[in-house]
C-alpha positions, -999 to +999 in steps of 0.1 A: -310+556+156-341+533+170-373+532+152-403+521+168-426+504+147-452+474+147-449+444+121-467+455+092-477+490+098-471+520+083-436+524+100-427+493+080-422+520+051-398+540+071-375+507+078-376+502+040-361+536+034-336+530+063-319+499+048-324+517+013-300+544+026-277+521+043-281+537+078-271+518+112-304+514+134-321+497+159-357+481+159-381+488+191-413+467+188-443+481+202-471+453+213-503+465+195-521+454+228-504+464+256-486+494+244-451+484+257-417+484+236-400+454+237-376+468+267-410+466+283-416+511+284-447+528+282-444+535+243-470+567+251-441+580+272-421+581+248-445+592+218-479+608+236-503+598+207-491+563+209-487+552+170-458+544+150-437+550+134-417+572+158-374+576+147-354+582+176-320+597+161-287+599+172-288+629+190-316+618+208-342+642+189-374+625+181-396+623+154-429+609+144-455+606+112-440+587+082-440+614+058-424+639+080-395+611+091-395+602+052-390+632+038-364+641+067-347+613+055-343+614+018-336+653+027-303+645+048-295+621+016-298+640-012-275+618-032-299+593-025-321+605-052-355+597-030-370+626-034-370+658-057-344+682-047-365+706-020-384+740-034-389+727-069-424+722-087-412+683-089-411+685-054-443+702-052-455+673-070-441+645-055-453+660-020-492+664-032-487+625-040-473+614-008-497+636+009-528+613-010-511+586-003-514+596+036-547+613+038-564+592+008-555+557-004-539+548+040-571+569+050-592+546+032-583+511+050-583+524+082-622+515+092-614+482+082-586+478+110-607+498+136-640+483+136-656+452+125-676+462+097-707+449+084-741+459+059-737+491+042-712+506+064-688+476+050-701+484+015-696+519+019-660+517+027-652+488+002-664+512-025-642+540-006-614+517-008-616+501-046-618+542-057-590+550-038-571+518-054-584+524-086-566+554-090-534+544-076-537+513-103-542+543-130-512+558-123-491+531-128-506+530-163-481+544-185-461+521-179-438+533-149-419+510-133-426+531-096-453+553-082-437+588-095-416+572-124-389+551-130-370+557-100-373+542-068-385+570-041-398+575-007-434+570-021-430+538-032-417+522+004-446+538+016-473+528-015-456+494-008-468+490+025-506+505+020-511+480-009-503+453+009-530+453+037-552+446+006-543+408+007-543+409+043-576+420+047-589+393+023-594+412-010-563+408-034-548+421-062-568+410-093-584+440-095-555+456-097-527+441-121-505+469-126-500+474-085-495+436-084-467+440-106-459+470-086-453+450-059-435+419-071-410+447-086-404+460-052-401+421-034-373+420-057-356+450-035-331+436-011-341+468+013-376+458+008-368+418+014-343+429+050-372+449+061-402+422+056-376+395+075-368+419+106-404+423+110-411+384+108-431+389+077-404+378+045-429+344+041-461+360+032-441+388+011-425+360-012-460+340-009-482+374-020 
């Protein structure tokens, strides 16, 4: 398998699950500017819309948007345990939550990586962005160790990733103890630690 990712992005969730399950693959960098994979191709040829993550498997079948290659994942592993078995109401459940976590809480950082925000357009998506936290920080309330329980899942690779752009885009974590905590738990992962260090990135995990 080859997944094509950038250092930091979303896709980083899908190498986190990867090393989770044990699996054999390779890592295809895509420059953010130019557009190329490391080999120096097109990445649009490959993947039309041109975003990671894309996972090319073995058989040479491609597929794209992290929940969809998540959930194909943990669905090929079932003794994995990362996710609810398929067609149950846990799994109803757990799919509404990765679902928020996609169209919500990853939603909600995006105009700060698009466009240079300033006045109340900035404010306006600050606000957007400290509800959407909020509520994630809520969650982790009663005492759960992960985002659906006490379990490690596919969410949490991916909830790990979201909540990190918060320190890189300058505004921390003391709002939000509980996802702080959240966070050092998962640093403590050794799939979590391989991930951050084939993506360059292990020194500002262990400095966060």
């Amino acid at each position: 398998m080859k997944l094509y990712y950038k250092a930091g992005a979303c896709s980083q969730a899908v190498n986190i699950t990867l090393r989770e399950l044990g699996l054999d693959f390779a890592l295809d960098a895509v420059d953010r500017k130019t557009g190329l994979t490391s080999g120096g191709v097109v990445f649009k040829t490959i993947h039309p819309a041109g975003y990671v993550p894309a996972l090319e498997l073995d058989g040479g079948e491609l597929l794209t948007e992290g929940v969809a290659i998540q959930q194909h994942l943990a669905d090929t592993h079932p003794e994995s345990g990362l996710a609810p078995k398929p067609a149950t109401i846990e799994r109803a459940h757990f799919n509404a939550f990765l679902n928020w976590l996609a169209s919500e809480l990853h939603k909600s950082y995006s105009p700060f990586f698009k466009q240079q925000l300033e006045g109340a357009a900035r404010d306006f998506a600050v606000e957007n962005l400290h509800a959407r936290m909020d509520l994630l920080e809520e969650r982790l309330g009663d005492g759960r160790a992960y985002t659906c329980g006490d379990a490690f899942t596919i969410a949490d690779s991916y909830a790990f990733v979201i909540t990190g752009w918060a320190e890189r885009l300058g505004f921390g974590l003391d709002r939000w103890p509980r996802i702080a905590a959240f966070r050092a738990r998962m640093l403590e992962r050794p799939a979590v630690r391989a991930a951050l260090r084939s993506e360059g990135l292990l020194e500002d995990a262990t400095s966060a």
